[in-house]
C-alpha positions as CSV (number, residue, x, y, z in Angstrom):
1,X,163.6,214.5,54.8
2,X,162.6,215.6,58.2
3,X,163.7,214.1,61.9
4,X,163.8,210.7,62.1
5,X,163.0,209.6,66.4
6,X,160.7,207.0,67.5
7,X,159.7,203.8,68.8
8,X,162.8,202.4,70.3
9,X,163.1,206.3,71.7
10,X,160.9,204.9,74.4
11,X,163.6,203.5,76.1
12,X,166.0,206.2,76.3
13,X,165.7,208.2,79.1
14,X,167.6,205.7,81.8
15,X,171.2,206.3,80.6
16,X,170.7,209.9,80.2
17,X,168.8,210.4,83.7
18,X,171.9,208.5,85.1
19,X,174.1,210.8,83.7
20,X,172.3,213.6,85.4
21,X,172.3,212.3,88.7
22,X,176.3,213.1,88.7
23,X,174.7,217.1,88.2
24,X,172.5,217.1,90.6
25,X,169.5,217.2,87.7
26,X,168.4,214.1,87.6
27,X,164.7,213.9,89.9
28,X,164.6,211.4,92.3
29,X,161.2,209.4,90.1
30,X,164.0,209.3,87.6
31,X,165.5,206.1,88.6
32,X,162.6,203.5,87.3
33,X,163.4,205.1,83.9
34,X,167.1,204.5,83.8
35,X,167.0,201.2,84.0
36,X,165.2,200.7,80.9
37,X,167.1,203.5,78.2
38,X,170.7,202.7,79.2
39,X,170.2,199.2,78.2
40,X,168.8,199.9,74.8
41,X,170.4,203.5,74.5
42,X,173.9,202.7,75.6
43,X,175.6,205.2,77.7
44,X,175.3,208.7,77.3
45,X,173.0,208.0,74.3
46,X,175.4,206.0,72.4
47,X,173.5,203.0,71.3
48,X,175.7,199.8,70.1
49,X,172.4,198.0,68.5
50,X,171.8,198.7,64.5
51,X,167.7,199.3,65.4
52,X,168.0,201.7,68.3
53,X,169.1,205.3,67.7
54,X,172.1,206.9,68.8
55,X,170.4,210.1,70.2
56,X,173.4,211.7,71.5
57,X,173.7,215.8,70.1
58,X,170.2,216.0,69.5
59,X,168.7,219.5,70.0
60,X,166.9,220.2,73.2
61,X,163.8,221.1,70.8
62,X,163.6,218.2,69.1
63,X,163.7,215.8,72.1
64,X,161.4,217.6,74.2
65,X,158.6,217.8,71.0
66,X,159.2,214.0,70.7
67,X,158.6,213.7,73.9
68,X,155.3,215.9,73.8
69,X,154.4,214.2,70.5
70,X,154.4,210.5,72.3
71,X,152.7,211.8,75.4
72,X,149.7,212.4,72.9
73,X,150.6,209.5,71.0
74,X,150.9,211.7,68.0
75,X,153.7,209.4,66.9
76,X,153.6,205.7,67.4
77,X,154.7,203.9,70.5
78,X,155.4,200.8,69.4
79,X,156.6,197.7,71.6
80,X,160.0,196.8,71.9
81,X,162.4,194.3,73.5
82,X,164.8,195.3,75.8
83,X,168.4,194.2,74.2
84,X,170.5,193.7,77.7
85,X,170.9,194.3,81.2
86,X,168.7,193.2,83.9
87,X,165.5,193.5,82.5
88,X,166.7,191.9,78.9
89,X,163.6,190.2,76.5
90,X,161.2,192.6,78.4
91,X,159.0,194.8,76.8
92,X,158.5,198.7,76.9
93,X,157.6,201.5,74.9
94,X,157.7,205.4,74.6
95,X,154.1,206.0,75.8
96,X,155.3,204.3,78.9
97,X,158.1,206.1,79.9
98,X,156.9,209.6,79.4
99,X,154.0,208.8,81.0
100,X,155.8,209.0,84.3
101,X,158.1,212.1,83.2
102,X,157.5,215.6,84.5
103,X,157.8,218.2,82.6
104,X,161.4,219.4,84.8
105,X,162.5,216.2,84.1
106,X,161.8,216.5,80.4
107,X,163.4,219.4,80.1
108,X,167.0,218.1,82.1
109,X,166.4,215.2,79.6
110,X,166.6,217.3,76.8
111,X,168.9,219.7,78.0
112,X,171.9,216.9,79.0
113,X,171.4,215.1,75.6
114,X,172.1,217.8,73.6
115,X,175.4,218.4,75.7
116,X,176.4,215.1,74.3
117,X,178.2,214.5,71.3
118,X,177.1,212.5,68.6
119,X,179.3,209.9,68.0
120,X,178.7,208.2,64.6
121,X,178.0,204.2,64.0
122,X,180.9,202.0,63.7
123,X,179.2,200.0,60.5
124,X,179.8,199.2,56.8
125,X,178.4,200.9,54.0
126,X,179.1,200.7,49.9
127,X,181.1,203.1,48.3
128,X,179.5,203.6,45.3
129,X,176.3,203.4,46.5
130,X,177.1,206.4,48.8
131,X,178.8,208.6,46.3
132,X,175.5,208.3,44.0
133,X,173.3,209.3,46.9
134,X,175.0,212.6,47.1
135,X,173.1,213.7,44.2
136,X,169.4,212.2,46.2
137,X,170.6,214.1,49.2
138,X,171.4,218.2,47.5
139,X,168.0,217.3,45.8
140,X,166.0,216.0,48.4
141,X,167.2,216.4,52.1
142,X,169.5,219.2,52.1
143,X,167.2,222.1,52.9
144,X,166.4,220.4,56.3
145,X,169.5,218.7,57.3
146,X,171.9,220.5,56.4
147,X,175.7,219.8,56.9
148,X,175.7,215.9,54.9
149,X,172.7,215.4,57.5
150,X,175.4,216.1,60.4
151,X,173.4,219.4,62.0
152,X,171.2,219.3,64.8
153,X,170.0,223.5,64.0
154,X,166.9,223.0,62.2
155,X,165.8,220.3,64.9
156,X,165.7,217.3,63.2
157,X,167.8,214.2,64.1
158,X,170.7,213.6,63.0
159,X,171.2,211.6,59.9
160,X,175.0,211.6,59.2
161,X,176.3,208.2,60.6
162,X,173.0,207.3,62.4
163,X,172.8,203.2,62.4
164,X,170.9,202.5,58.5
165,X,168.9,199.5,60.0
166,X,166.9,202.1,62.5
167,X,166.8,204.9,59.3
168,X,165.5,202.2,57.0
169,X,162.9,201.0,60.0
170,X,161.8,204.6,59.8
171,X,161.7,205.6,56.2
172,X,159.4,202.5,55.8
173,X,157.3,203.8,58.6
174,X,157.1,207.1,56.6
175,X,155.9,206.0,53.4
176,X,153.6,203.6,55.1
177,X,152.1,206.5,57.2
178,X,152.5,204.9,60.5
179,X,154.9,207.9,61.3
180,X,153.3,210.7,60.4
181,X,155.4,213.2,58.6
182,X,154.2,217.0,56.9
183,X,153.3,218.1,53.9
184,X,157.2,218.9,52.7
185,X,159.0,215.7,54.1
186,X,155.8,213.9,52.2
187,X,156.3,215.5,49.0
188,X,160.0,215.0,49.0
189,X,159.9,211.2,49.8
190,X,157.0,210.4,47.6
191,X,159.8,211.2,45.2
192,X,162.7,209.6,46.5
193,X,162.5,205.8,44.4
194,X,163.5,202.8,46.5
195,X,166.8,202.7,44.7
196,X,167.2,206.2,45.7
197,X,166.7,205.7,49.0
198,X,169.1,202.7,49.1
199,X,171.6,205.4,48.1
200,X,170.8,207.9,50.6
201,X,171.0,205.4,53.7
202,X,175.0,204.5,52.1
203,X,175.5,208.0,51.6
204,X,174.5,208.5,55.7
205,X,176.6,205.8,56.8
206,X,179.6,207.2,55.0
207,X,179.8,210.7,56.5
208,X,181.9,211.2,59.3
C-alpha cells in the first residue's frame, strides 16, 4: 500500500503556517490559510476528528508532491466541512488553498511538518482483528511502509496509528479509482479482500 493524503489535506496548512510564524518562516499571505487547517488539522498537525489526517512527521517530500499533485488536480480535491472554529459548517478544499501558496511557502510547509512528531490516534481497535492483519501487512504493505507502517523514509504517510475512519475513506477511494494510485499499490490492493482490509485498518490502529 502506498501514501495515503488527500481531500481533507486541503485544509491543513493554517495550524502549521501558525506554527511558523513563531520562526520567522511563515509568509505574510500565509494568514488566510491558517485559519482554515488549524481547525480541521488540529494544532501542529494533530487532528482530533476520525476523517481528517493527523499529518504531523510526514516527510518533506511527500507533502510538497501532495501539494504539487492537487495544484494539478492530479489527486481529487474534494469539498469538505470545516469541523470548528470561526469559520465551522464552511466549505473548502485542497485545490483552494494551494492555489494561493508559493512555492517558499510550500516548502516551509513541508519543512516544519516534518519537524513534528507524529502522535498516534487515541481510538479503539479489535485485538484479534489486528493480530490477523499482521500476516495482510508482511505480505502486502511492508515493502513500502516499513516499520508496522510507522516510517515516513520511503515517503508515504504514515499508516501506524493514523485515524481508521480517514484510511478506510481512502482505501475506498483507491479501489474506486477516484485516488489514483500506480501500478504496484494497484496490484497489491486488488488483492487485499475486504476482510483483509478490515484486518489491516485494526492492525494500524493497534501499533504504537
Amino acid at each position: 500500500m502506498t501514501q495515503v493524503n488527500y481531500r481533507e489535506f486541503s485544509v491543513a496548512l493554517a495550524g502549521v503556517l501558525f506554527a511558523l510564524a513563531a520562526t520567522g518562516a511563515r509568509a505574510a499571505d500565509g494568514a488566510s490559510a491558517y485559519d482554515q487547517c488549524v481547525q480541521c488539522h488540529g494544532k501542529n498537525g494533530l487532528s482530533t476528528e476520525p476523517t481528517i489526517p493527523i499529518i504531523a512527521g510526514y516527510s518533506e517530500k511527500y507533502i510538497t508532491e501532495s501539494f504539487k499533485n492537487f495544484r494539478t488536480k492530479t489527486r481529487p480535491c474534494a469539498e469538505v466541512s470545516i469541523p470548528s472554529g470561526p469559520k465551522k459548517g464552511t466549505k473548502s478544499d485542497m485545490c483552494k488553498v494551494v492555489e494561493k501558496l508559493k512555492d517558499d511557502d510550500a516548502a516551509a510547509v513541508a519543512k516544519w511538518l516534518a519537524s513534528l512528531k507524529f502522535v498516534r490516534a487515541n481510538q479503539p481497535f479489535d485485538a484479534g482483528l489486528a493480530q490477523k492483519g499482521v500476516n495482510v501487512y508482511k505480505l502486502r504493505c511492508e515493502k513500502c511502509h516499513e516499520n508496522n507502517g510507522s516510517s515516513a523514509d520511503e515517503d508515504n504517510g504514515i499508516l501506524a496509528g493514523q485515524w481508521t475512519q480517514y484510511l478506510r475513506d481512502q482505501l475506498v477511494a483507491f479501489r474506486a479509482g477516484r485516488r489514483p494510485s500506480d501500478d504496484k499499490m494497484k496490484q497489491r490492493l486488488d488483492k487485499v479482500s475486504k476482510e483483509e482490509e478490515e484486518q489491516l485498518l485494526h492492525f494500524f490502529a493497534s501499533q504504537p
